[in-house]
TORKOL-4160 file (C-alpha; in steps of 0.2 Angstrom, whole numbers, padded with zeros to 4 digits, m for minus):
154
<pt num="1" X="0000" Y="0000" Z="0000"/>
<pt num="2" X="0005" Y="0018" Z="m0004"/>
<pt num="3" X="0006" Y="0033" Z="0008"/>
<pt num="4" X="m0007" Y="0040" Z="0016"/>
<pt num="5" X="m0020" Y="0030" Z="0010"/>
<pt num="6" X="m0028" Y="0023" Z="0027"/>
<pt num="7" X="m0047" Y="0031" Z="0028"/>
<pt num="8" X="m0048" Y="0041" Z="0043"/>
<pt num="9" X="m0067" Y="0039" Z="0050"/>
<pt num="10" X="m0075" Y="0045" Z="0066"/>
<pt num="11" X="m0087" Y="0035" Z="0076"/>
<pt num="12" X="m0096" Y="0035" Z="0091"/>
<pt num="13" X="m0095" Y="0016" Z="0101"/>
<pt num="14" X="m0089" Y="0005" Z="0112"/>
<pt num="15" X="m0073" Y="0002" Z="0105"/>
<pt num="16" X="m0072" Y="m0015" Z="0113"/>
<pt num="17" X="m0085" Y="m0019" Z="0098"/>
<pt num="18" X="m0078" Y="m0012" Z="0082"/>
<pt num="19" X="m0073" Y="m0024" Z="0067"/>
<pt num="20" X="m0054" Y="m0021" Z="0066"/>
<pt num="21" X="m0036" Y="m0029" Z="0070"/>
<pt num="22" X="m0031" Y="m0018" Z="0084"/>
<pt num="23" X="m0036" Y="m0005" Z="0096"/>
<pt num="24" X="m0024" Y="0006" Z="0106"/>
<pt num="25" X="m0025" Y="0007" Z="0123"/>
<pt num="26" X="m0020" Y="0022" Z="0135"/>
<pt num="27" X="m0012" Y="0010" Z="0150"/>
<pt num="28" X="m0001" Y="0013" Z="0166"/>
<pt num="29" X="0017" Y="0008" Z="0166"/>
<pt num="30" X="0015" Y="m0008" Z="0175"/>
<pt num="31" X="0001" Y="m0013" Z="0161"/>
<pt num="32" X="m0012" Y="m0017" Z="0177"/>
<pt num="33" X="m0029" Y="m0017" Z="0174"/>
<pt num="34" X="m0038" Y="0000" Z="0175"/>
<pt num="35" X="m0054" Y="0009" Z="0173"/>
<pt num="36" X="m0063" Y="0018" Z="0161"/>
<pt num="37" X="m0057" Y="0012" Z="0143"/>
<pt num="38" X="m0044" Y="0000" Z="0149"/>
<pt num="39" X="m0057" Y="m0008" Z="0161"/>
<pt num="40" X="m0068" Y="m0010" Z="0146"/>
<pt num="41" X="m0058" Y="m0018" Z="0134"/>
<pt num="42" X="m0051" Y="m0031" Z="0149"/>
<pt num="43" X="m0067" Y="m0034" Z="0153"/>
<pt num="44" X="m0070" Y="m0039" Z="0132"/>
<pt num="45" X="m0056" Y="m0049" Z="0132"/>
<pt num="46" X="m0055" Y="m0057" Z="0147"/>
<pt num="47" X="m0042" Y="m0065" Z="0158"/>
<pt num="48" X="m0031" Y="m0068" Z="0144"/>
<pt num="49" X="m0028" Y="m0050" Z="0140"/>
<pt num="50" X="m0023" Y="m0047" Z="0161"/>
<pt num="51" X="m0011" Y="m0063" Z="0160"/>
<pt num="52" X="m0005" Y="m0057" Z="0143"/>
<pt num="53" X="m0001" Y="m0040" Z="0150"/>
<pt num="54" X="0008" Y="m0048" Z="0167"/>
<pt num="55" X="0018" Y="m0058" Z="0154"/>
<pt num="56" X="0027" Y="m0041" Z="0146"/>
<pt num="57" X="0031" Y="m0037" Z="0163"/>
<pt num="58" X="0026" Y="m0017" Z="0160"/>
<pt num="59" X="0027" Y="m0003" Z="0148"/>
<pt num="60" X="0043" Y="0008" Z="0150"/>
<pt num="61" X="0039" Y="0026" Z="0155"/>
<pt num="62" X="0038" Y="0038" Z="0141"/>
<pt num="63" X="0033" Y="0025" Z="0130"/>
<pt num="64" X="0015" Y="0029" Z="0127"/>
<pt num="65" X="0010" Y="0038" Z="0145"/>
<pt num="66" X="0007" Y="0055" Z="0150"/>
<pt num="67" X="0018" Y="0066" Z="0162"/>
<pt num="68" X="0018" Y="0081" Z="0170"/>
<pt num="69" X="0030" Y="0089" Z="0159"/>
<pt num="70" X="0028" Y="0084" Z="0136"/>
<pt num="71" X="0010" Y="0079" Z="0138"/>
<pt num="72" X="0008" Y="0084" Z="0120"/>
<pt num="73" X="0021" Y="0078" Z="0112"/>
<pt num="74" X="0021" Y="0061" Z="0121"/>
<pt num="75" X="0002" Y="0060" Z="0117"/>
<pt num="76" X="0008" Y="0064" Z="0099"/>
<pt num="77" X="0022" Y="0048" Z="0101"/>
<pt num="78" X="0007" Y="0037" Z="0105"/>
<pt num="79" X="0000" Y="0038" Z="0091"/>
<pt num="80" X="0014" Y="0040" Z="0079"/>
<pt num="81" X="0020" Y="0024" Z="0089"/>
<pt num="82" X="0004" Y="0017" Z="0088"/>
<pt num="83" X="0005" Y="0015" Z="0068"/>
<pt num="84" X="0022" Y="0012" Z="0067"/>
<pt num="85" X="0018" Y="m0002" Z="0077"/>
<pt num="86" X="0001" Y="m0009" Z="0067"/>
<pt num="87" X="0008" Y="m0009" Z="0048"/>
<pt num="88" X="0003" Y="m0024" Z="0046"/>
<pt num="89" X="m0013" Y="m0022" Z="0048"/>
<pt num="90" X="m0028" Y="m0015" Z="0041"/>
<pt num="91" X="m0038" Y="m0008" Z="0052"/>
<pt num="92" X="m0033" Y="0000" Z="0067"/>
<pt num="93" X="m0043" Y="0011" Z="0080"/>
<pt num="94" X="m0040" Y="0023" Z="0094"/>
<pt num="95" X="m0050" Y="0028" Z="0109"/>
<pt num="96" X="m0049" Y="0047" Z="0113"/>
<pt num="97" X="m0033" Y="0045" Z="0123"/>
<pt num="98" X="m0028" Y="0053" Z="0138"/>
<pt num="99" X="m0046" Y="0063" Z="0140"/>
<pt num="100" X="m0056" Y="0051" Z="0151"/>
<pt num="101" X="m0045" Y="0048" Z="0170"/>
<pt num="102" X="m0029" Y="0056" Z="0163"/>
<pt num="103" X="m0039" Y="0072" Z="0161"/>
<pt num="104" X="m0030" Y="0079" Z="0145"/>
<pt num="105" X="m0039" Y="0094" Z="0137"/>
<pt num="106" X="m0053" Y="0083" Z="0124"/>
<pt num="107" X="m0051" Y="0098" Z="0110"/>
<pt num="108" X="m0031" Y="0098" Z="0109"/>
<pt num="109" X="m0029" Y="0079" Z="0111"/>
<pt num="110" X="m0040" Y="0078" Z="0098"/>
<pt num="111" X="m0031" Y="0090" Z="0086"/>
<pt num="112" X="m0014" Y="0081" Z="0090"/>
<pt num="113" X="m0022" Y="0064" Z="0086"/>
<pt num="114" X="m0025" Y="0069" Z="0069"/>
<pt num="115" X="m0012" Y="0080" Z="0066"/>
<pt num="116" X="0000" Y="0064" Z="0073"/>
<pt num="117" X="m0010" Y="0050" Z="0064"/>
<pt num="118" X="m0011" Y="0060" Z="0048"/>
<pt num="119" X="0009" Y="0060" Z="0048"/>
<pt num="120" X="0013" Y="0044" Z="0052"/>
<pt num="121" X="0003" Y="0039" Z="0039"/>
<pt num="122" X="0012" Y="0048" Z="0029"/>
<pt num="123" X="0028" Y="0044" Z="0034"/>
<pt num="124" X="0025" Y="0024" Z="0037"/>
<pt num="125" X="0024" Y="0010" Z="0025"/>
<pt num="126" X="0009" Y="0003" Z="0029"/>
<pt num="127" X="m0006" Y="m0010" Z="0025"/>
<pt num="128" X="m0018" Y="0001" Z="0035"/>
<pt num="129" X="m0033" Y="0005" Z="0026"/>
<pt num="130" X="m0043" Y="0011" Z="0040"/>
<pt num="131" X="m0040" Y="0020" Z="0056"/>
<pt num="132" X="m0054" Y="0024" Z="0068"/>
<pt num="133" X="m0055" Y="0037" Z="0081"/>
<pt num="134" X="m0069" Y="0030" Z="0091"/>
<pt num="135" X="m0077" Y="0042" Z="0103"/>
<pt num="136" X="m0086" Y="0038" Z="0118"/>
<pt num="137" X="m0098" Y="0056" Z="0118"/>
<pt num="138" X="m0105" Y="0064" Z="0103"/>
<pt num="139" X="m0096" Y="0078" Z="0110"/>
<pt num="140" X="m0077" Y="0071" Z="0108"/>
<pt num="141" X="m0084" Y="0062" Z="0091"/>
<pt num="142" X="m0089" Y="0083" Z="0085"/>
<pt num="143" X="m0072" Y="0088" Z="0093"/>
<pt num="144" X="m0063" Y="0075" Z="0080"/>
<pt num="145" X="m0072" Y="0078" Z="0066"/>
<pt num="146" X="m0067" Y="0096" Z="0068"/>
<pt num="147" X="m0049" Y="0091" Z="0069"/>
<pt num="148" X="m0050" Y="0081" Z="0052"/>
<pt num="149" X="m0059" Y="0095" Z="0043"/>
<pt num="150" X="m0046" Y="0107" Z="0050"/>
<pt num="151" X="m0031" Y="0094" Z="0045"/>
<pt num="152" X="m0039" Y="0091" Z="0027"/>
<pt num="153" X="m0037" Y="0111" Z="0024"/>
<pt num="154" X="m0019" Y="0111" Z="0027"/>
């Protein structure tokens, strides 16, 4: 596949029930199970996910989580990580990370999520043909949609 070909789409769901290879996670550095999105999608995939996470032994920090100091850009690296990371697959989709317990601002993690998914894509060989930003609110869902409209006149 080509550059920057993956669809970008905006949905509002439980992301535990979308159709796709792979769902990003926001998780603490020891990889224990959590609430609010995290909490969901161990609750989907049962024990298996908790043993699979105790297996890998954590997640070093600066990886993927947020700190008080570079909460953008690190935000930014999770994404960019995140499709680095899935380019072999097709379908790949994101929760609206770091908003929910973490308490990032929703309108500017939603900007740096496009912005940083739109140039990953851009950068990264990949098969992905479709990456979804699923929204738990209508609100967050609006907030995105903004984003991508905002991304596709630059």
């Amino acid at each position: 596949m080509r550059l920057g070909e993956a669809k970008l789409e905006v949905v509002v769901a439980d992301i535990t029930t979308l159709k796709v290879d792979a769902i990003v996670n926001a998780a603490n550095a020891n990889l224990a199970v959590g609430g609010g999105v995290d909490g969901a999608i161990h609750r989907a995939a049962g024990p298996q996910l908790a043993a699979a996470c105790r297996a890998i032994g954590g997640c070093p920090t600066g990886e993927v989580r947020t700190t008080p100091d570079g909460e953008a850009d690190l935000l930014a690296s999770c994404y960019r990580r995140s499709i680095e990371a899935a380019r072999e697959f097709e379908s790949l989709a994101f929760p609206a990370i770091s908003t929910g317990v973490y308490g990032f601002p929703a309108s500017r993690a939603a900007a740096i999520a496009v912005a940083a998914t739109k140039a990953a894509l851009g950068e990264t060989p990949s098969a992905l043909r479709r990456v979804i930003f699923c929204c738990h609110s209508e609100s967050s869902a609006e907030l995105h949609r903004v984003a991508l409209l905002g991304a596709a006149g630059q």
